[in-house]
C-alpha positions as CSV (number, residue, x, y, z in Angstrom):
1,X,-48.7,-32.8,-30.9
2,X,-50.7,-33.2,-28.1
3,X,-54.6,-33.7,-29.6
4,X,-52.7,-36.7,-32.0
5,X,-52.2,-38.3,-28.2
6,X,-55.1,-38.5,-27.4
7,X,-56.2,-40.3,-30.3
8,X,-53.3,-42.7,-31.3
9,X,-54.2,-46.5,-30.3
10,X,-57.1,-47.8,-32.9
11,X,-59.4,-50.0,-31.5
12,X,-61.0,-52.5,-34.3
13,X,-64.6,-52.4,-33.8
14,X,-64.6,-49.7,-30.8
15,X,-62.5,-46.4,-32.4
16,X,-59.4,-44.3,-31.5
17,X,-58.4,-43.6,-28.5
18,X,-61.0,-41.4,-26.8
19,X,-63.1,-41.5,-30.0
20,X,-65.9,-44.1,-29.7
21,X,-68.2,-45.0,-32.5
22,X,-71.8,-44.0,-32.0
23,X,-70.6,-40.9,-30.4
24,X,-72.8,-37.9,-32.2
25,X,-71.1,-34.8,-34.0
26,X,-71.6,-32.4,-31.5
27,X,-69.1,-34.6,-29.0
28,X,-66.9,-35.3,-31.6
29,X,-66.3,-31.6,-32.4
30,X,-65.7,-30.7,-28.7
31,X,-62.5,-33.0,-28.8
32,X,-61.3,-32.7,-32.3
33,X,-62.7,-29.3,-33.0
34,X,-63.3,-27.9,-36.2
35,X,-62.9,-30.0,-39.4
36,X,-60.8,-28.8,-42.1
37,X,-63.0,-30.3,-44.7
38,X,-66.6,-31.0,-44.7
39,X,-68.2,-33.6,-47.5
40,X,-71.4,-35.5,-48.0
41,X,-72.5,-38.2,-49.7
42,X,-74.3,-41.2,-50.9
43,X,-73.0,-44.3,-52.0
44,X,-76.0,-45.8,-53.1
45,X,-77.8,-42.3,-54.4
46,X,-80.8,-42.9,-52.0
47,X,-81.7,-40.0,-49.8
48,X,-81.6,-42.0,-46.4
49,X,-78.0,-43.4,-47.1
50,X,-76.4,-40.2,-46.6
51,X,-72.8,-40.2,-45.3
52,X,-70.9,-36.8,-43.8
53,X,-67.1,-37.0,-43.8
54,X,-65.1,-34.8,-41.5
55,X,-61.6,-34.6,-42.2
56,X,-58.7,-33.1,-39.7
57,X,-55.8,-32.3,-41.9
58,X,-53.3,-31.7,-38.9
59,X,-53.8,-34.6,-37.3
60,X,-54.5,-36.9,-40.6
61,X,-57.5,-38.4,-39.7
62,X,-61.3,-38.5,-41.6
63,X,-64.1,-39.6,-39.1
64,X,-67.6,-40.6,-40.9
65,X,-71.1,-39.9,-39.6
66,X,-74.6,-41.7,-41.1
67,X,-77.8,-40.4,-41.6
68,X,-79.8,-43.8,-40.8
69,X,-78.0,-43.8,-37.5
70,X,-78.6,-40.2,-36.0
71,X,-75.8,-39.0,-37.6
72,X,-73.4,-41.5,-34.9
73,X,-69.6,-41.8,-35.6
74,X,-69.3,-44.9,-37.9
75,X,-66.0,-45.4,-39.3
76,X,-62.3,-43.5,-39.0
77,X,-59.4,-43.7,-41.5
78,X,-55.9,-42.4,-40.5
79,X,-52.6,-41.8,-42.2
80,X,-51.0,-40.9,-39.4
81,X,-47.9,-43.2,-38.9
82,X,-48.3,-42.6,-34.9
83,X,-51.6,-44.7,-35.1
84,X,-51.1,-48.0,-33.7
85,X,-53.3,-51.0,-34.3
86,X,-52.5,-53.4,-30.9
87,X,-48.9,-51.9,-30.7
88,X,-47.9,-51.8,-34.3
89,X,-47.6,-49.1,-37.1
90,X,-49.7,-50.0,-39.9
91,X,-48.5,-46.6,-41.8
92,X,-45.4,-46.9,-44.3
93,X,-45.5,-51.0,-44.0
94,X,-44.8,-53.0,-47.6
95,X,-47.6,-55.5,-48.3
96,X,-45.6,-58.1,-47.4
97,X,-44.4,-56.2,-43.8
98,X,-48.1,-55.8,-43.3
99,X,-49.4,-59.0,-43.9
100,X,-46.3,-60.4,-41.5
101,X,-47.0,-58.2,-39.1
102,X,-51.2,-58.8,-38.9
103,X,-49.9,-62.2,-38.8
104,X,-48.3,-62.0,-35.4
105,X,-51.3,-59.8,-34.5
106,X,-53.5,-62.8,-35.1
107,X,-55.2,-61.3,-38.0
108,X,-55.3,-64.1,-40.3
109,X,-58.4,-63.5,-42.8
110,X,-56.9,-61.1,-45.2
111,X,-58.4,-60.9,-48.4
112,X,-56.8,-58.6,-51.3
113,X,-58.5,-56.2,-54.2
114,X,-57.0,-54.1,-56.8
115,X,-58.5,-51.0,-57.0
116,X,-56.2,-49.4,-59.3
117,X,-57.7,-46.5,-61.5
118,X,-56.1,-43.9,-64.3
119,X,-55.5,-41.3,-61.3
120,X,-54.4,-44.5,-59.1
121,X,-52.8,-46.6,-60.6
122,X,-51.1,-48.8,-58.3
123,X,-53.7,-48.6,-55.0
124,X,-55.1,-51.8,-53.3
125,X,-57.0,-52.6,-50.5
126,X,-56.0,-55.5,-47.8
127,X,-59.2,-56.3,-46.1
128,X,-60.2,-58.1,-42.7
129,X,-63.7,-58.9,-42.4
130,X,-63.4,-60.3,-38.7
131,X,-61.4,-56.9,-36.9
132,X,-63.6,-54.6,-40.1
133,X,-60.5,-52.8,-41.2
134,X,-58.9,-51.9,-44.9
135,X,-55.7,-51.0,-45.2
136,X,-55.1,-49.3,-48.4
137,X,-51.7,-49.6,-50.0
138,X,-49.9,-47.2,-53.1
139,X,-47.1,-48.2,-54.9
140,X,-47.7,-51.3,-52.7
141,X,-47.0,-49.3,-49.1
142,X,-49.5,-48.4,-46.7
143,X,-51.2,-44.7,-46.9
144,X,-54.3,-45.2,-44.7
145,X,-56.2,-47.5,-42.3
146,X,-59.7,-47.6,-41.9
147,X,-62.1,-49.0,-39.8
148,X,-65.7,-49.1,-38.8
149,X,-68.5,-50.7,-36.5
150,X,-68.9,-54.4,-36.2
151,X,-72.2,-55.9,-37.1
152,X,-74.5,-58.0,-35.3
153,X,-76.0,-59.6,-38.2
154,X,-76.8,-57.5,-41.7
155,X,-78.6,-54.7,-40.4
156,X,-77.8,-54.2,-36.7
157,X,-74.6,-52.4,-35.6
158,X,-72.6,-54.0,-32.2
159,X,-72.2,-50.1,-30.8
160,X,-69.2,-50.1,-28.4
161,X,-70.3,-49.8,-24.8
């Protein structure tokens, strides 16, 4: 699939491939095109912390926008197992396959939390606050990656160059 190509090697901090946070929605549609599914929302309920999620079911990959930024390109989750994080498949790994593998990778600050619910009931999250990637895991193998923009300090985003 040629578009999936494009966008294959994640880059903590930066994006996916050609995708680079801060980029605005207008450029992001004239590489990705379309999204299949459109949704807003806010996490907090405050008007100014609105979030729009784009999601590109052929290519499985959900790109996130924010309203206090100009609407820039703030985080990406994929599911795609041809995503590679530094040379290395993240999707499909067992937790302990994962953690081994981060390991080599030099990610060492992995924190875990279960976030089982009735509709989930066996989904947890595998955290690294240093590269600002989850990996979410059911039935204790990975389904998706995601990762944001780093932060300066608690308020200012690093924006890739």
């Amino acid at each position: 699939f040629r578009i999936m190509s494009m966008f294959i090697d994640i880059k903590s901090g930066t994006g996916l491939g050609d995708l680079k946070f801060g980029m605005n929605r207008e450029t992001l549609k004239s590489l990705l095109g379309e999204p299949d599914e459109v949704e807003q929302y806010s996490l907090s309920g405050a008007d100014d912390d609105q979030t729009e999620s784009w999601h590109y079911d052929e290519i499985e990959l959900a790109v996130s926008f924010i309203k206090v930024d100009d609407w820039k390109l703030v985080s990406l989750t994929t599911s795609s197992e041809d995503s590679l994080f530094k040379g290395s498949g993240m999707i499909g790994l067992s937790q302990k396959d994962l953690k081994s593998e981060l390991k080599k990778l030099e990610v060492t600050d992995l924190e875990t939390e279960d976030c089982s619910t009735e509709e989930t009931p066996n989904l947890k999250l595998l955290f690294s606050m240093n590269e600002g990637m989850n990996f979410w895991l059911e039935e204790g193998i990975v389904t998706d990656v995601e990762w944001g923009v780093k932060y300066l300090n608690d308020e200012e985003i690093a924006w890739p160059d």
